[in-house]
Each structure stands twice: as structure tokens, then as C-alpha cells.
C-alpha positions as CSV (number, residue, x, y, z in Angstrom):
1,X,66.7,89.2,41.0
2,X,68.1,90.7,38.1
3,X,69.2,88.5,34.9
4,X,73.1,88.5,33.6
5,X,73.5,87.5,30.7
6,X,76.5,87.3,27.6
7,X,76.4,86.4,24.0
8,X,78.8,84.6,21.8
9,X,78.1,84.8,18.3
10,X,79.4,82.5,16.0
11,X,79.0,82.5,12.1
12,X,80.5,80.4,9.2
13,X,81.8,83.7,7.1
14,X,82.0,83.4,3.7
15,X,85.7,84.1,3.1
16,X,88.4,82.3,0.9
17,X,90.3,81.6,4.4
18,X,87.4,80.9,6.5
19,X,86.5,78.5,3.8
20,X,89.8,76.7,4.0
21,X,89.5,76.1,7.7
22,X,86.3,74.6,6.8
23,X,87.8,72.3,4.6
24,X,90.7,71.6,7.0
25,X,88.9,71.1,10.2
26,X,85.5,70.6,8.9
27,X,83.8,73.1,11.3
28,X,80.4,74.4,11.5
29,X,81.6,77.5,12.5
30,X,85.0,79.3,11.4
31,X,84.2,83.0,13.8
32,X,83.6,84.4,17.4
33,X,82.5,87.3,18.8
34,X,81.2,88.2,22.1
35,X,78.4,90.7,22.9
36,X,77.1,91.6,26.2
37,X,73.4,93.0,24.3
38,X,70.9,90.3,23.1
39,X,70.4,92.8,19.8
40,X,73.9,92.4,19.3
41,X,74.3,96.1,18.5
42,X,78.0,95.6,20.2
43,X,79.7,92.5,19.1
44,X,83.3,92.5,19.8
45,X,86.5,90.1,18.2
46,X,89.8,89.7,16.5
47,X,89.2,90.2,12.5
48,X,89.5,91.9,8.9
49,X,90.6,95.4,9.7
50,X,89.6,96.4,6.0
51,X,87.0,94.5,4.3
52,X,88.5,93.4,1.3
53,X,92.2,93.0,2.6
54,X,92.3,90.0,4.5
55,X,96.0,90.2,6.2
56,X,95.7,93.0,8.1
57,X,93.6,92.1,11.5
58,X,93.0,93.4,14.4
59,X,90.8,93.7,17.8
60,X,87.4,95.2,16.1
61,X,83.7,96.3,17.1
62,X,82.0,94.2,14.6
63,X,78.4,94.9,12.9
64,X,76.2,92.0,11.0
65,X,75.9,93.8,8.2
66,X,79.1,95.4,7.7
67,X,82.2,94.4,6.5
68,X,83.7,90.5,5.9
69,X,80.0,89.7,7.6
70,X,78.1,90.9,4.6
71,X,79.7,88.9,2.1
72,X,77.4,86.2,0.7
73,X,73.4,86.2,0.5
74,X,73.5,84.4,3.8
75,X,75.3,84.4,7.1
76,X,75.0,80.7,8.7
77,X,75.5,81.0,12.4
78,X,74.1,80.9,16.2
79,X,74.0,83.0,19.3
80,X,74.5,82.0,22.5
81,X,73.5,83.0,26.0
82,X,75.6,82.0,28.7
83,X,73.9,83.2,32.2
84,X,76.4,84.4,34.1
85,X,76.6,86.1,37.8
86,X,76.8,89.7,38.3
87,X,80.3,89.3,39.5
88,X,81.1,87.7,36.0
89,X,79.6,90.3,34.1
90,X,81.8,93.2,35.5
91,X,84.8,91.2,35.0
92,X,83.3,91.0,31.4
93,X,82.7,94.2,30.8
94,X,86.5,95.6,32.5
95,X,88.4,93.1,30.1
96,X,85.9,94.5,26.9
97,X,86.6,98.1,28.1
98,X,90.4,97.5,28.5
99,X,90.3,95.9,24.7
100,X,88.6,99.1,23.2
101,X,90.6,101.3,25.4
102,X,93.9,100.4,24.2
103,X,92.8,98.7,20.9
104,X,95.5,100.0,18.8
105,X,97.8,97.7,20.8
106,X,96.0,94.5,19.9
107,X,96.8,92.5,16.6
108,X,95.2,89.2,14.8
109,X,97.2,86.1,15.6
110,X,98.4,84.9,12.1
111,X,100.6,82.6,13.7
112,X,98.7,81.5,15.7
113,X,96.2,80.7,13.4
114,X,98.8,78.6,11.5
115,X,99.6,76.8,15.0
116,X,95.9,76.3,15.7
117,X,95.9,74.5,12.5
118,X,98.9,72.4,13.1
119,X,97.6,71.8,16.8
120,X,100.8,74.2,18.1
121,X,100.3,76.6,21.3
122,X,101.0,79.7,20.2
123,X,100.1,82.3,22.6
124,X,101.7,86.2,22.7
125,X,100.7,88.8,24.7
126,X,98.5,91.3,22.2
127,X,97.8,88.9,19.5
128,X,94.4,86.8,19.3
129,X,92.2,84.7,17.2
130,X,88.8,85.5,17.0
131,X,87.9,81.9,19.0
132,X,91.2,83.2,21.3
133,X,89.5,86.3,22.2
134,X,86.0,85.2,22.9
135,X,87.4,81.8,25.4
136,X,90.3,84.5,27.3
137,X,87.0,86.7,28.1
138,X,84.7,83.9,29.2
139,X,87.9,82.2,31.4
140,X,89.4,85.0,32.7
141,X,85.8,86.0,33.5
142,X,85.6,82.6,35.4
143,X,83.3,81.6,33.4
144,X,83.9,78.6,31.6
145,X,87.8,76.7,31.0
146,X,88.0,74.7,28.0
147,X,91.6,73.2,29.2
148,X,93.7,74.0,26.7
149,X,95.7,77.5,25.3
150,X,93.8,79.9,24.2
151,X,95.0,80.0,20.3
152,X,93.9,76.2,20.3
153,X,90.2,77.0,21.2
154,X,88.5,77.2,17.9
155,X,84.9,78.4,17.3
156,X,83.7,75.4,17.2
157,X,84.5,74.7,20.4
158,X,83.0,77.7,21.6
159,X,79.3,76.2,20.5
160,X,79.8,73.2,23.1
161,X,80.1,75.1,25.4
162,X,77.5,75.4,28.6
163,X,75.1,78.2,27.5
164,X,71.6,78.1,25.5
165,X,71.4,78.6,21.9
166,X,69.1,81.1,21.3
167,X,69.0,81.4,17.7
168,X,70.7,79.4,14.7
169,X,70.3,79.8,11.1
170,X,70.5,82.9,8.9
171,X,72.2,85.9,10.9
172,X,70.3,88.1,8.2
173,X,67.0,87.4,9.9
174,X,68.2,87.5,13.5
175,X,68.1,91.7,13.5
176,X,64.4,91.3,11.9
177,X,63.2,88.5,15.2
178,X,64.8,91.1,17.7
179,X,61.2,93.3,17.2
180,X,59.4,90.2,18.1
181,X,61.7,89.7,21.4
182,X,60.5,93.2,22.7
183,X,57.2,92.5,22.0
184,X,56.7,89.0,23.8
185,X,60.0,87.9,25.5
186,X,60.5,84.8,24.0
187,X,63.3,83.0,22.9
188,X,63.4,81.9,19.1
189,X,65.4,78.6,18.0
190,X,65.3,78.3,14.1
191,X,67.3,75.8,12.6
């Protein structure tokens, strides 16, 4: 029987406003994304459309080593799989392709940010949060409710949720373990 499986990848960037909800909400973790490739060649979220302008966001295809990702000389962070049935994983993969197909329609939240800071639903339409993005794939997916709106999930939240963590630490040196995936087929943990 064939193996489904998801990704969610969540980091602690190194930005002045990622650093602020830190300080507010003292999380571990301040990003989503979602990837349906263990490599995470293809991570998808809400962020930084221009690398150094931080109030213009959008729905993006997101890289490690590329933009807002690459600032600082490490990435703290984790990844984890969530098996999920095949069923699941189509319903995935139609909400992803509707994002990219008509990403020009989606913006970042801002407000919603604000309200997830002040505890405040705040949900529109074609606005998200990174965390916001990530939990309205996974539930309308039916794969996991967290029982509240969607602008209140943070990321944080997203790491309790029922899935195995396959990797935490350094995001740098997660690309350099995938070679040793191919070769034996294990899972890594480094903390």
C-alpha cells in the first residue's frame, strides 16, 4: 500500500517582526509552510513578497535558501510529516493548485496578524497568515481541526499537532541529510 504523506515546515525567521512575536507570544516558532515533498523543493505559504520590504505579502512558493529564509547564519526550525490518506492528499494538492492558479488574488493578512495578536478573529476571504494558510489546508483537507479561526492558529500551534517530527534544528543542514535519506530511508531527529 502506497505511503501519503505532507510536510509542515516551521522555522523561527530571523526578522525584526518575527522577532517581536517572539517576544510577545514567546513562541518557538513564528512561520508555516506546507510541502507535499520530503526534500521540500516546494514549500508553499503566506509571506515577504520582496525580501527586504516586509509590508507587502503575499501567497508565495517559498525556497530555504532564498529570500526572508536566508537571513541569519542559522534557520531554527522542524519538519513535520503528517500521514495522511490518499483521499486527503488530493484534496491537498486541489486547494495548493487552486492557490498558485489564482495567486495574484491572495494577500498576507496584516490585520489579521494584529487580531491574532490581540486574540481577535479576523478572517477575509483572500487574505492569510502563514500559520492561517498551513491549518485551512490541513482542515479543509480533513485532516486535523484545531477548534478555533483560522487567523488565531499560530505556528506554534501547528507543531502540536498529530504528525511526526522528522527533523528539528538548523534548516541549513536539512537539504545536506536529504542525500542520506535516498541512500538508507531513515528518518533523522536532530535537536
Amino acid at each position: 500500500m502506497e505511503k501519503y504523506c505532507i510536510y509542515i515546515v516551521l522555522t523561527r525567521m530571523n526578522t525584526t517582526i518575527a522577532r517581536l512575536i517572539r517576544i510577545i507570544k514567546k513562541d518557538d516558532f513564528t512561520h508555516a509552510a506546507i510541502s507535499l515533498d520530503k526534500q521540500l523543493k516546494y514549500m508553499y505559504s503566506f509571506g515577504r513578497k520582496y525580501t527586504y520590504i516586509p509590508f507587502v505579502g503575499r501567497f508565495i512558493k517559498e525556497d530555504i535558501n532564498k529570500k526572508a529564509y536566508k537571513f541569519g547564519k542559522t534557520l531554527y526550525g522542524a519538519v513535520i510529516e503528517i500521514e495522511v490518506s490518499r483521499q486527503q492528499y488530493d484534496k491537498v494538492r486541489t486547494l495548493l493548485d487552486c492557490f498558485i492558479s489564482n495567486d495574484k488574488l491572495y494577500k498576507y493578512n496584516f490585520k489579521g496578524l494584529l487580531y491574532n495578536l490581540l486574540g481577535k478573529p479576523a478572517c477575509r476571504e483572500y487574505r492569510f497568515l502563514c500559520s492561517e494558510f498551513v491549518y485551512h489546508i490541513i482542515k479543509e483537507s480533513g485532516i486535523t481541526d484545531c477548534g478555533k479561526p483560522r487567523n488565531l492558529v499560530r505556528p506554534q500551534d501547528l507543531y502540536n499537532i498529530n504528525g511526526n517530527i522528522i527533523y528539528k534544528g538548523n534548516l541549513r543542514d536539512y537539504k545536506i541529510l536529504d542525500d542520506v535519506w535516498k541512500k538508507n530511508g531513515n528518518n533523522l531527529h536532530v535537536s
